[in-house]
N, C-alpha and C positions, 0 to 999 in steps of 0.2 A: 406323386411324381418326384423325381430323387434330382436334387439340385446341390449343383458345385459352387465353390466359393469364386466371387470375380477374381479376376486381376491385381486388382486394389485390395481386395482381405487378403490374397496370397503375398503381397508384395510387404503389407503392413507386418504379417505373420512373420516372414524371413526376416527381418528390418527387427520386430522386436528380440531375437534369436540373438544378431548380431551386435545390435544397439539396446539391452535392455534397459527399460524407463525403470528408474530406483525410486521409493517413498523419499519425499523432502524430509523427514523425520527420524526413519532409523536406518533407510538405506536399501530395504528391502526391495527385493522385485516386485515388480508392478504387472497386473494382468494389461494385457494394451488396449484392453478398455479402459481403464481406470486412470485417473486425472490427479497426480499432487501426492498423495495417501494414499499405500495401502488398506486392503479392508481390516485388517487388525487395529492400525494408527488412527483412521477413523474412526472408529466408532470410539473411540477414548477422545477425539474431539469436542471443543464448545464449540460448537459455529452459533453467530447470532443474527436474530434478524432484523437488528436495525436499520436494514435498508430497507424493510417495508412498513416501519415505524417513522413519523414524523417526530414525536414527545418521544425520544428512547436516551437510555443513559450514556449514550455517549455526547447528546445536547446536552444532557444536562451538569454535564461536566465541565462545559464551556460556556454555562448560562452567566450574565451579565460582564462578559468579559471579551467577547466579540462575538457579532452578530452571524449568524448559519442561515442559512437556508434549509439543509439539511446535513446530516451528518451516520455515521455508521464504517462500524468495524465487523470483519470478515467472521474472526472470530474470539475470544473470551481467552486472556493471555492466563493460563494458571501453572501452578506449582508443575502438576504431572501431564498435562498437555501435550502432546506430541506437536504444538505449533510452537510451545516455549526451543525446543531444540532445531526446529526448522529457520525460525528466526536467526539464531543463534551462526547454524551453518550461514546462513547469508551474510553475515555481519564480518563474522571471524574465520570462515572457515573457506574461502576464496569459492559460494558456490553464488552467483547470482543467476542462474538458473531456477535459485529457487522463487527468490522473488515474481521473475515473469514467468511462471507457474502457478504462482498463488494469486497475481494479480489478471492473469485470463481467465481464471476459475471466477475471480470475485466480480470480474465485470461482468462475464455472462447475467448474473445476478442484479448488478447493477443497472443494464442494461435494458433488463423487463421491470424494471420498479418505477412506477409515473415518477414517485421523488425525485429520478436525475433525469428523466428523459431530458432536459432543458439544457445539460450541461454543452459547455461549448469548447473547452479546453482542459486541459489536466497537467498542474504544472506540481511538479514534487519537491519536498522542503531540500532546498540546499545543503550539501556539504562543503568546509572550506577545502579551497583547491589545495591546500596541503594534505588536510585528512584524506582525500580523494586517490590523491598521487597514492599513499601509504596502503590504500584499502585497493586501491586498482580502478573501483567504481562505485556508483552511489545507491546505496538499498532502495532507495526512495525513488531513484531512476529507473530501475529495473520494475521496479513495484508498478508505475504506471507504465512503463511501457506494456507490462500486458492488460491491463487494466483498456489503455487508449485500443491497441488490437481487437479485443471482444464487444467493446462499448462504441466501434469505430469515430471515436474523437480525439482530437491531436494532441498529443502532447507537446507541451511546449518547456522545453528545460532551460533554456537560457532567460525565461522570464523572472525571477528571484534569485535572487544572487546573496553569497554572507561575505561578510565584509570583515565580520572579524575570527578568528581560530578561538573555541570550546573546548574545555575541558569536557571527556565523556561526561554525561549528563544522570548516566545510572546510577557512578561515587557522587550524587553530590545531595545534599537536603533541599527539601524543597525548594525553602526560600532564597535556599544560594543560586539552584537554578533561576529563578526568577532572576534575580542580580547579576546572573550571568548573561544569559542570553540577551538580554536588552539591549536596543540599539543594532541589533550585529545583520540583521535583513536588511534588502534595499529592492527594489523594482524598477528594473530597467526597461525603456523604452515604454512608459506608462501607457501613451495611444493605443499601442498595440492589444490592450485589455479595456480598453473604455468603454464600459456597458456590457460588458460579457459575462457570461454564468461560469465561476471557474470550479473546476475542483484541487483541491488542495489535499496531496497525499504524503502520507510516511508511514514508515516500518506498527511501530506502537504509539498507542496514547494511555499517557502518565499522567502526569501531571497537568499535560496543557498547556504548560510553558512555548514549546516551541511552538504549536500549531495558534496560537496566541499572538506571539509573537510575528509569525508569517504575514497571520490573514490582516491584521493590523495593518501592515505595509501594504498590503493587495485591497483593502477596502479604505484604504487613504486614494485608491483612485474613485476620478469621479465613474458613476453608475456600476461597481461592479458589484456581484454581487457572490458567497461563497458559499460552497459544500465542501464538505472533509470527508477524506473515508483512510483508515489502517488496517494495517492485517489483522492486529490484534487490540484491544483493550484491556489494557491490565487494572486490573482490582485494587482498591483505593489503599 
């Protein structure tokens, strides 16, 4: 029996004609199945699976230095990567698009993994509101809002707050960043997280510093407790 396409594939069909979806990474077209990446940029991908690890190397990068619940990055930040340029455009290249692209994709993920079933909010590491003004908007914002859309949990952005203006953190050595960031978080309206399971997101994890720094402020409230998750983990 010979069967026509609905409504809805004809509408989606014209719609990608007029609007087509580009790869986050080189720009390419995108078939309108396909989510983030091209099947070229893909497959040169690391994605990893530490959301379905508890012991995986992104805890272990934060082992005695604040306490996780769980933790995991989307995917493996490297040299020839198509997520190192994807990043990249989100950060400096005015597309936040991409971020809540890659952050629908990673919750889907997130979403079927028992490690977060528990989570209850998603709040993303602050920028100062002068960096913000400069950049338009926050990668870390954008990052969970698709994140909270596919895991349907709230995000909440006004819960962390920085208090003081950063030097980019890429120019700087490690230790300096340690020396930098210190002190510059704060958590507003602490109630509002008492006893909750939060997740605590950003762009990459480096060093540690910042997301360090964050959950500190956020597990100086009583009963809460934290997961982390970034698009990428970069290599030591």
């Amino acid at each position: 029996m010979k069967t026509f396409p609905s409504l809805r594939q004809l509408w989606a069909g014209f719609t990608h004609l007029l609007y087509p979806e580009l790869c986050v990474a080189c720009g390419g077209d995108l078939p309108s199945s396909a989510t983030c990446f091209c099947i070229r940029c893909r497959a040169r991908l690391a994605p990893s699976d530490m959301h379905l690890v508890q012991e995986n190397e992104f805890i272990e990068r934060l082992w005695g230095r604040i306490k996780l619940e769980n933790g995991a990055a989307a995917y493996y930040f490297t040299r020839n990567s198509p997520i190192r340029m994807a990043i990249h455009h989100l950060k400096y290249k005015n597309k936040p698009e991409i971020g809540l692209m890659i952050g629908r994709e990673f919750g889907r993920k997130l979403r079927e993994s028992d490690l977060f079933k528990t989570v209850e909010g998603i709040v993303p590491v602050p920028l100062h509101p002068r960096k913000e003004r400069l950049r338009g908007y926050n990668q870390s914002t954008v990052f969970a809002q698709g994140l909270s859309e596919s895991m349907d949990v709230p995000m909440l952005g006004k819960v962390l707050v920085r208090r003081a203006y950063t030097e980019t953190q890429t120019k700087k050595k490690r230790m300096e960043r340690f020396q930098n960031v210190g002190e510059v978080f704060a958590v507003e309206k602490p109630q509002s997280i008492e006893g909750k399971h939060l997740l605590l997101v950003d762009d990459v994890l480096t060093t540690g510093a910042t997301l360090e720094l964050c959950g500190q402020a956020m597990l100086n409230v009583a009963g809460t407790r934290l997961s982390c998750a970034t698009i990428a983990i970069a290599s030591r």
